[in-house]
Structure formats: C-alpha cells, structure tokens
C-alpha positions, -999 to 999 in steps of 0.1 A, spaced: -687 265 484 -655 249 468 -625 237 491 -590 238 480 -570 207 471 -542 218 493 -541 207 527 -550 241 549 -520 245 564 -502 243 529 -530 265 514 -522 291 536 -483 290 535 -485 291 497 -510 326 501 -486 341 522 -460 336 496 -475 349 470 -489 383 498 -449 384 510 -432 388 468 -443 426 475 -429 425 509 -401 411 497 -391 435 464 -399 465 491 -377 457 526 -349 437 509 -339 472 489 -339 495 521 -303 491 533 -294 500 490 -303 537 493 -269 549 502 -248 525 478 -279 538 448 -273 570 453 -238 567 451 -237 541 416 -263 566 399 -246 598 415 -281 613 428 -269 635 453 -298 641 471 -304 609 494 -343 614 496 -346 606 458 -335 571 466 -370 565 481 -383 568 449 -371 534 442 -395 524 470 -428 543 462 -421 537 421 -429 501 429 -457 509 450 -471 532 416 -464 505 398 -484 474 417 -513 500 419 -520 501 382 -510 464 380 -537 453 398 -560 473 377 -551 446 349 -546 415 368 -577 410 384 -601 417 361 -582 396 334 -580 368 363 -618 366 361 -615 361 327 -593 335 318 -584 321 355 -566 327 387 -535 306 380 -521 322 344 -522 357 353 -504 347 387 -479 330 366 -479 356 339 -473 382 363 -444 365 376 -426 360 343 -434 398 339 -416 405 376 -384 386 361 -381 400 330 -382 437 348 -352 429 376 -330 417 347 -339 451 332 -330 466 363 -298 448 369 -287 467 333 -298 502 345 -272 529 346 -296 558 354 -322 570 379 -346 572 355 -344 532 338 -338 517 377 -377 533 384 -391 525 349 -379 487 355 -390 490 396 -425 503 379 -429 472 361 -417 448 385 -447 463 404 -470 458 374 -454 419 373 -457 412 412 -491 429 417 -509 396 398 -495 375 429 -509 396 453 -543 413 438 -550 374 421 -544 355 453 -573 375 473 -599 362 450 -581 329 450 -586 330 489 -623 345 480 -631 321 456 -627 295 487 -633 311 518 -659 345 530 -665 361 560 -645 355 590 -630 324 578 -618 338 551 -601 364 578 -589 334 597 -570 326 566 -559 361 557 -548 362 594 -526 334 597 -514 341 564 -502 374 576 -483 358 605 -456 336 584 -457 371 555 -441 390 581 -414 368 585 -401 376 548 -401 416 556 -384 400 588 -354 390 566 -358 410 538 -334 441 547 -307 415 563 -311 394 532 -306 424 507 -278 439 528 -263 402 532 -263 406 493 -251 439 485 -222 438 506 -212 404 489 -218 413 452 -231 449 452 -271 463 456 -279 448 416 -277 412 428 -304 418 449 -329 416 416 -311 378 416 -325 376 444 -358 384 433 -355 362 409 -355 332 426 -383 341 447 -404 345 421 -393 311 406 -400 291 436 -433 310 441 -443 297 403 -434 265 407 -452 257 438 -486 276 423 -483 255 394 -479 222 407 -494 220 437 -526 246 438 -558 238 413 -574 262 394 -597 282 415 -620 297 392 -643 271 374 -649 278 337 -684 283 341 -679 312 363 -656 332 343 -668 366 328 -655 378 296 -626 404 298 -651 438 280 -650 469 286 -685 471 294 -682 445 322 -651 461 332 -670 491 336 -703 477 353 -677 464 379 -666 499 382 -696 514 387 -708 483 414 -674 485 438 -677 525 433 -716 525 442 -710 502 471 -710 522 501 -690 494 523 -666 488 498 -655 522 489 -653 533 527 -631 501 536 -606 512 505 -603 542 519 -591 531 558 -565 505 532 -555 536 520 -549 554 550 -531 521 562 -507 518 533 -498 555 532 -491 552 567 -467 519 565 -456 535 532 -443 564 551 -425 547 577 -406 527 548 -397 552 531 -378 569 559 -366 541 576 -333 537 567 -324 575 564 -340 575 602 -320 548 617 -287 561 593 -290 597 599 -313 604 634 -296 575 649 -267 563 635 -272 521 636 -266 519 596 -251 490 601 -276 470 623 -306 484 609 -316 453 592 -314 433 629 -336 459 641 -360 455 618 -360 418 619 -370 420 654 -394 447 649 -413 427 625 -408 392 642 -426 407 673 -453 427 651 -459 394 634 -474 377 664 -506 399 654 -522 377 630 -521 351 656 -541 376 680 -563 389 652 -570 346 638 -582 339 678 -602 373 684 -617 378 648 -644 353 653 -654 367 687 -651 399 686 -661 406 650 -634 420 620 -650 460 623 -639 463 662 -607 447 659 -599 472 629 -613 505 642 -596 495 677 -566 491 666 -565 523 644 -576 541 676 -548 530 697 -522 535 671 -536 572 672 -529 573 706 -495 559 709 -481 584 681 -497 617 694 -483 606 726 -443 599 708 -450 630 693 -448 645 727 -422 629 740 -400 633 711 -404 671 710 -407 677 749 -395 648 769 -360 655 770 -346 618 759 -313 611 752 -305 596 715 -306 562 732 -335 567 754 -353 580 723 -344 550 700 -359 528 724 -393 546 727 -387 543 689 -380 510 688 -411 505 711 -433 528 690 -419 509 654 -432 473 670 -465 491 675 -465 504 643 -464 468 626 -483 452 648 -516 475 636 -516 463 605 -522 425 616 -552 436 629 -563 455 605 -554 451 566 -570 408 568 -599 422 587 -606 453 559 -600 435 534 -625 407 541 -650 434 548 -644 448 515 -643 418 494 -677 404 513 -704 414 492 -685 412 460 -676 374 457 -694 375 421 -664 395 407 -638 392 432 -610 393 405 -625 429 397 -632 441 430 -599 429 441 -581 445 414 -605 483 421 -597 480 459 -559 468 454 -551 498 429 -573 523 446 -561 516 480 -518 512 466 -524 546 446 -540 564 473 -514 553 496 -489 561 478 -503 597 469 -503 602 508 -463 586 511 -445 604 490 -447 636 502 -448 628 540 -408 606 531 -397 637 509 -404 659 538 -375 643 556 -353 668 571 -331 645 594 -358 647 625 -385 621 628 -415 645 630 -425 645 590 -432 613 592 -446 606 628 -467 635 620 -485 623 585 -483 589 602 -506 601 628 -532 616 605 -531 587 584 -539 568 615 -569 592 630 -582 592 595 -590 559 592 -605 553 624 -628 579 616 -632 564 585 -641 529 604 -667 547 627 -684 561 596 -699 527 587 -734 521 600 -725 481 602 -699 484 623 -712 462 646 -723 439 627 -690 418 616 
C-alpha cells in the first residue's frame, strides 16, 4: 500500500478542507434567507431553502462526473478542475437578479465543489482501508466541523458588512487556498498504471458492481437517511431559531457552539472505532438518536415548557443531533468504500450522488412543511433516523467491522 508524502497530521488537515468546501458553501448562507428573500422579492420565506437543497441537487450529480473521470485521468485535476468550476459559478451568482439564476449558479457551484469532496475519498482510499482509513475520516471530521462552526457567523459577519452577494467572495477564497495547498503540497494519488479509461462501458460495469454489491448499496442507503436527516435540520434552521424562537440575531453563536461541542465526536469515534468495530458504533448511534427525538417529540407537544425551557431541550437535542453524524458518516463510508478500492473514484462518485440525491429527495419536503412549529422536521428527522438503524441491522456482517 502507498503512503502519502504529507506528513499525517497535514494529510489529514488538507482532507478536511477539501470535506468542509461543502460545509462551508451550505452554513455560511443560512443567516441570508431573510435579506434573499427580500433582494429577489420571494415572498414566501420557505422558498429561500431552495438555495440550500439546489446545491445539495447539484453536488449529487457532480459527483456522478467527478469520480469516475478522477479514475481516469487522476485525483488532483479534477479536484482542481472542480474548484475553478466552483469559482466561476459564485461570480455567476454574485450577478443574479432572480430566484431562478441564484439556484442555477448554486446548482453548479455544487457540480464544481462536489470534485473536492467525492475525489478526496478515493484520495483517502487510495492510501488508507479499513479502520485506518476511518481513523483518518474521523479525525478529519473533528477540525471539518469547525468550518460549519464559523460558517453562519462568517456569512452573517459578511452580509451585514457588504450585503448576502459578498458571501460568494467569500467562497472564493476558500476555494483558492484549498487549490493552492492540493497543488503544491499533496502528490498525485492515483499512479498511471492504475488508471481506467473514462467509457461508457466501464462506467457502466462499475454501475452494475456498486449496484450488485449488497454491502455497498445497503450502506448508501443509511448515508441517505443521514443526509436527509441533517439536510432537514438545515433547511429549517434559521426560520426555527427566527420564527419559533426569536434569536435571529445570535443564531450564528448558537450554532457555533452547537457544532464546536458535536465536533468532539470524531475524537470519540478515532479512539472507539478500532475497538469496537465501525458497524456498532454507526447502528448505536442511529439507535440513540431515535430515542432522543421520539422522546423531544414528547416533550415538545406535552411537556408544558416555556419558550426558554424549550430552546434549551432544543439546544440540548441540536448538539445531539451533530454529534451522530461523527459517528456515523466516517464509519459508513469506510464500510462502503471497503470492497471497492479497485474503482474507488467510481464507487465514490455512485455512493456520493446516490446518497446526496436521496437525501435530498427526503429534505425537501420535510423543510417545505414548515409551518412555524418544530414538529415537521423533528418528525421526518426521526424516521430518517429509525430508518437507518434498521437499515444498519439489516447487514449480516454487522459484527464483523
């Protein structure tokens, strides 16, 4: 097995910036809603979400492209070429005067930034399998929550300095320091000798292999499950803490915090993965995050609170909610990407877009549903949850990793 060039520390800072681009382009545009609606007259808020789950659309497809072309010609120049692609669509959005350009140019920066993330799991791959290479998604996922951390103080920082387009500045620069470190400092990945030419019939035979594999398929379908789940909350989020609870203005502090302490999960899920093995971790945590919601359910629509009391169990429940996904999304998608190391540009790119469209199929509706209470989304939140732990106890080697 190959090593990486960079120092492991390094390696794995530069992976989580490439993973945290997404993050980034998502959280950092959550305290816009209410000043986008207003610039493109929408008049109904809950349209503004679209600007959230028409990025999501668009990394789906993206990855679709980008991995499969990455085991053609290399990890490193679709990475890059995806980046270049991101830039180009925010200076497209900056222009936009209507609804309908602002998503066109949020569905391509989603096309652009899905090469960072989709290429940068085989990159990992092409290094590292089994539970080291969860080790590494793991602490990788500690220092990416720190940019979702930020991201909404950052973009409101912005906005209310130079107004919700500088944001895609913003991106900009990200992206920029993101191609600059990849290009100098990482090696190539993906010796020539190993590449596999970019035809529809191999595309295809890949196809059929991720869809024929039994572990595979069943592990994108928890992701799924996962990401509609976490693309629900998102979607909401501001209109919750704006329009349930009425911190507008410190929502991005909240959700600093939220994340900060939810981030301390990779370090849990790095120390317990190699013990405990990545399927128990995952279909534990699902389990418990089942149980915690059906029991906010209750109190939310029996128990009475207060509006403070009830932002706190809220604010309790939200932690939760972030923490899951430490233990979880590095631990499904090593199991995933396991047996498929002799295309992982492919199956990457299959489980990525499945996994994104699925989970954003399952979002949309559950954020549209808003109707100024929290129960549309703690409710499709919940059965996102129970469905992938049962999901997790449908595989007959669960106890195997």
């Amino acid at each position: 097995m190959s090593r990486p060039a960079l120092p492991f520390i390094e390696f794995i800072v530069l992976v989580a910036l490439m993973f945290s681009m997404i993050a980034f382009a998502i959280d950092s545009m959550l305290p816009a809603f209410p000043e986008i609606a207003r610039d493109l007259d929408l008049g109904d808020m809950n349209r503004a979400q679209l600007v959230i789950t028409t990025f999501f659309l668009g990394t789906g497809f993206g990855q679709l492209l980008s991995g499969p072309l990455s085991d053609s010609v290399g990890r490193k120049p679709v990475i890059l070429g995806g980046l270049v692609l991101f830039v180009a669509a925010c200076i497209g959005a900056w222009y936009s005067q209507s609804l309908e350009m602002l998503l066109v140019m949020r569905f391509v920066q989603g096309l652009g930034v899905s090469a960072p993330r989709t290429v940068t799991l085989a990159l990992v791959r092409d290094l590292y399998s089994g539970r080291v290479m969860a080790q590494v998604m793991s602490l990788s996922m500690v220092l990416f929550v720190l940019v979702p951390a930020v991201a909404p103080l950052v973009g409101q920082t912005i906005m209310q300095a130079w107004g919700w387009r500088s944001i895609f500045l913003a991106f900009i620069v990200f992206a920029f320091v993101g191609a600059l470190w990849l290009g100098l400092r990482q090696p190539e990945t993906l010796a020539p000798g190993h590449r596999r030419p970019l035809r529809r019939i191999t595309y295809v035979a890949a196809m059929r292999e991720v869809a024929a594999s039994r572990i595979v398929m069943t592990y994108t379908a928890v992701l799924a499950c996962g990401f509609g789940s976490i693309f629900a909350y998102l979607s909401s989020a501001q209109q919750i803490y704006v329009g349930v609870f009425g911190v507008g203005d410190d929502f991005p502090y909240y959700f600093a915090v939220i994340a900060l302490v939810s981030g301390t999960s990779g370090f849990l899920n790095a120390s317990l993965v190699t013990r405990f093995g990545m399927r128990l971790l995952a279909s534990s945590a699902f389990g418990l995050m089942v149980v915690v919601t059906v029991l906010f359910i209750a109190v939310a629509a029996f128990g009475g609170l207060s509006t403070g009391a009830l932002f706190r169990v809220f604010l309790v429940w939200s932690a939760i909610s972030f923490f899951i996904p430490g233990l979880t999304f590095g631990n499904l998608n090593s199991l995933a990407m396991e047996p498929m190391g002799h295309i992982a540009g492919m199956a990457a790119a299959i489980m990525g877009a499945l996994s994104t469209l699925l989970g954003f199929v399952i979002a949309v509706p559950i954020g549209l549903a808003f109707d100024g209470t929290l129960m549309p989304m703690l409710i499709g939140m919940s059965l996102c949850n129970a469905a992938a732990f049962a999901l997790m106890l449908s595989d007959p080697k669960r106890r195997q990793a």
